[in-house]
Structure formats: C-alpha cells, structure tokens
C-alpha positions as CSV (number, residue, x, y, z in Angstrom):
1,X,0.8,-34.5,-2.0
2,X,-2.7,-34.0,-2.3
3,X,-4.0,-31.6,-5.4
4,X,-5.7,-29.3,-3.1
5,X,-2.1,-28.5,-1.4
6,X,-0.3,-29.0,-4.8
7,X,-3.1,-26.1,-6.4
8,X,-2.7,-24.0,-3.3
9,X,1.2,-23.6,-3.5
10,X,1.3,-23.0,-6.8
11,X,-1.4,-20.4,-6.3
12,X,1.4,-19.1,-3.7
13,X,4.3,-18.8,-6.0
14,X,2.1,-17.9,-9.0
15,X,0.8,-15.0,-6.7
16,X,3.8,-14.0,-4.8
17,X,6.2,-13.5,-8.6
18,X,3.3,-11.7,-10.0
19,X,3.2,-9.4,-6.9
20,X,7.1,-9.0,-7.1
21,X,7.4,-8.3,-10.6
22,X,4.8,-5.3,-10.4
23,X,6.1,-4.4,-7.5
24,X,9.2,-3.7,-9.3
25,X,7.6,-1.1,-11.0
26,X,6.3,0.6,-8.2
27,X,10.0,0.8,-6.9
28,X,11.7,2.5,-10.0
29,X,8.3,4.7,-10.7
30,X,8.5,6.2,-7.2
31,X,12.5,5.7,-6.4
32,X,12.6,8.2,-9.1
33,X,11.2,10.4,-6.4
34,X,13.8,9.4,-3.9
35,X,10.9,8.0,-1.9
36,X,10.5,4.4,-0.8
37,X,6.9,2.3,-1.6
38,X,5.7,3.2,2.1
39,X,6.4,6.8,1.9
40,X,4.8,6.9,-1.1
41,X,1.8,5.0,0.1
42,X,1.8,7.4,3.1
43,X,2.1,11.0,0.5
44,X,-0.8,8.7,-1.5
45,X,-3.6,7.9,0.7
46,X,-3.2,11.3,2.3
47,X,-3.6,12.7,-0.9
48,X,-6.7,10.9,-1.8
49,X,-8.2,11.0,1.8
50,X,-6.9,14.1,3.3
51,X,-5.4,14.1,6.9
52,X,-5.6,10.9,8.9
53,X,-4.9,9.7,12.0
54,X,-1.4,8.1,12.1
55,X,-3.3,4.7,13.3
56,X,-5.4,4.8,10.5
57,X,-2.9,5.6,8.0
58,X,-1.0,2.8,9.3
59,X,-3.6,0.1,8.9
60,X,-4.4,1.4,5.2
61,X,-0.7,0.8,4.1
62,X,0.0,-2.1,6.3
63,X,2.8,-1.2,8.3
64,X,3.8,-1.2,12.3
65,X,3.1,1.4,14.5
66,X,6.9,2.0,15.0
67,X,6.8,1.9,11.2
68,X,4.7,4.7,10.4
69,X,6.4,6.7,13.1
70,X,9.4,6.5,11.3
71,X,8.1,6.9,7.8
72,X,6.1,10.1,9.0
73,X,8.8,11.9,10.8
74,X,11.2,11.2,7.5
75,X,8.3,12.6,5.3
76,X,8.0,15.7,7.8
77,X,11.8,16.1,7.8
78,X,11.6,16.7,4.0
79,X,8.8,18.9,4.1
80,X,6.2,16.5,2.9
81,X,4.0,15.8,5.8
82,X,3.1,17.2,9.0
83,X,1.6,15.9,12.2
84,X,-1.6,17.9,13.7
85,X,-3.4,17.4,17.2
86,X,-7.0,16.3,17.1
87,X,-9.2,18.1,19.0
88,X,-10.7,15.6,20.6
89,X,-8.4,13.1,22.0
90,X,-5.2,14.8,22.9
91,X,-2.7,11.6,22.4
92,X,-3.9,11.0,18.9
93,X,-1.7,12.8,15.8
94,X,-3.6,13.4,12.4
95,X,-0.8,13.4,9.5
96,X,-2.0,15.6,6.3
97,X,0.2,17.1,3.6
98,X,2.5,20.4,3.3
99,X,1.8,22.6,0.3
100,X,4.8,20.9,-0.9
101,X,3.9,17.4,-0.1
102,X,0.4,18.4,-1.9
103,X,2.2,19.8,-5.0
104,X,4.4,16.8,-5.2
105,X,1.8,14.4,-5.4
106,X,0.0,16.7,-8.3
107,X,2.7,16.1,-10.1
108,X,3.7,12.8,-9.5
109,X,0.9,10.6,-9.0
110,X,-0.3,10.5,-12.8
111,X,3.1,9.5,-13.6
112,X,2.7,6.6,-11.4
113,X,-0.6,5.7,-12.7
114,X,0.6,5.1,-15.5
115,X,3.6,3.0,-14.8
116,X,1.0,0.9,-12.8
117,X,-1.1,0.4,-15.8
118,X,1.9,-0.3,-17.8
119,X,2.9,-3.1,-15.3
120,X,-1.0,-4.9,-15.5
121,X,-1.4,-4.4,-18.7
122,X,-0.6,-8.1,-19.5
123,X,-4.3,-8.3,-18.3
124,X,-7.6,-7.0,-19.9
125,X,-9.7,-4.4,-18.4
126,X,-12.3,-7.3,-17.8
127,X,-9.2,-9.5,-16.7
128,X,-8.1,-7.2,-14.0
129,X,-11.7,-6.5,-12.9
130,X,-12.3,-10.0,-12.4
131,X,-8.8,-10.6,-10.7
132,X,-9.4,-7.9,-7.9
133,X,-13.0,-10.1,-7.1
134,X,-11.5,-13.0,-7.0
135,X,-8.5,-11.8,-4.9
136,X,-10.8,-9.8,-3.0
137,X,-12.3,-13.1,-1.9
138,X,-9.3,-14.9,-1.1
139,X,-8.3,-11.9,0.9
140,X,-11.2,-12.0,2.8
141,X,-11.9,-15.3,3.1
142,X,-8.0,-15.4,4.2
143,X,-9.1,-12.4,6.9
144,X,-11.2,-14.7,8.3
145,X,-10.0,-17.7,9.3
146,X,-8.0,-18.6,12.6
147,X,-4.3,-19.6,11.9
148,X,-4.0,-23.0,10.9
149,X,-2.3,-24.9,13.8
150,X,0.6,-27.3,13.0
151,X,-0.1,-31.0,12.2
152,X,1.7,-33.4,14.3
C-alpha cells in the first residue's frame, strides 16, 4: 500500500477514536439531562442563536429533515422548544426556546462546558487552536471535492 493511503487511514482511525472517546463525554454530560447529543445540539444552537428556521437548524447539527422533525416535536412535547410561523413564507417553521427550555440551558450549558474541556484537555490551548485549523482545512478541503469514484 502506498504511504499516502497508509497515512490517510491512519489519519481515519486516529480521527474517528478521538472523535468517539470525546464523544463519550458529550453523552454522559448531557444524558444526565435525559436528552440525547441531537436534542441537545438543537436546545444549544437555539440558545446561542435564538429562533431558527427548522432547515437551518438542521444543517448546523447535521441531521435529516425527517430528523429534526422528530427531534423538535420530542423537545416541544417536553416543554423545551416551540415551533413559530414566519411571517414571510407561510410553509417555513422557526423553532426557538420555552422559558423552560431557556432556563434549562442557563443551567446546564456551563456544566457541559466544562466536561468538554475536561475531555480536550489532553491538548494545550495552542494545541487545540491549531487542531481546529488544521481540521478546519481538511474539512473543507473534504467539502470540496467530488466523491471519489471506484477504481476498477
């Protein structure tokens, strides 16, 4: 196998544990909750953004549109979330947080910030700073490119 391919799977496995072992983390920290990593990423970037619409809130935690329909009417269901019209397009749903779902996050979210520091901190601050460029890049770069076809 040539080194490029050997470097690039390793990078893959390498990248893939790291991502699962912080990840684990992220599961007890918000489990604690009884949420799941999507809800929470749903209660999160509304928090930080305000109301959304439920397409973009879907693209910012990278799940289907079936997905965040789900996910949204389980958060709205517990009080959470709730789904508002937008003015301006009549088929399009803005999700934004209860009171409670607002509260909730006060009080959780610097909880979880913390567990998430305590999972990177294997790295520096300069460490992780240069880890997000670089991954950044490969994202990108990743982003990008066509799909490589199948040799043969």
């Amino acid at each position: 196998m040539p080194r490029k391919q050997e470097l690039s799977l390793k990078l893959w496995i390498v990248l893939s544990r790291a991502q699962f072992a912080v990840e684990a983390h992220v599961r007890a920290d918000v489990a604690r909750h009884d949420l799941t990593p999507a809800e929470f990423g749903i209660l999160e970037v509304l928090y930080h953004k305000g109301p959304l619409l439920l397409g973009e809130v879907q693209k910012k935690i990278l799940v289907s549109s079936g997905g965040i329909t789900y996910l949204v009417d389980r958060l709205e269901q517990r009080g959470l979330v709730q789904r508002q019209e937008c003015p301006t397009d009549r088929r399009a749903r803005y999700a934004a947080l209860t009171p409670e779902g607002e509260a909730l996050m006060q009080r959780i979210f610097p909880e979880h910030a913390r567990a998430l520091e305590h999972a990177l901190s294997g790295l520096t601050e300069e460490e992780q700073e240069e880890a997000i460029r670089l991954l950044r890049k490969l994202g990108r770069h990743a982003a990008e490119l066509p799909p490589a076809a199948p040799a043969g």
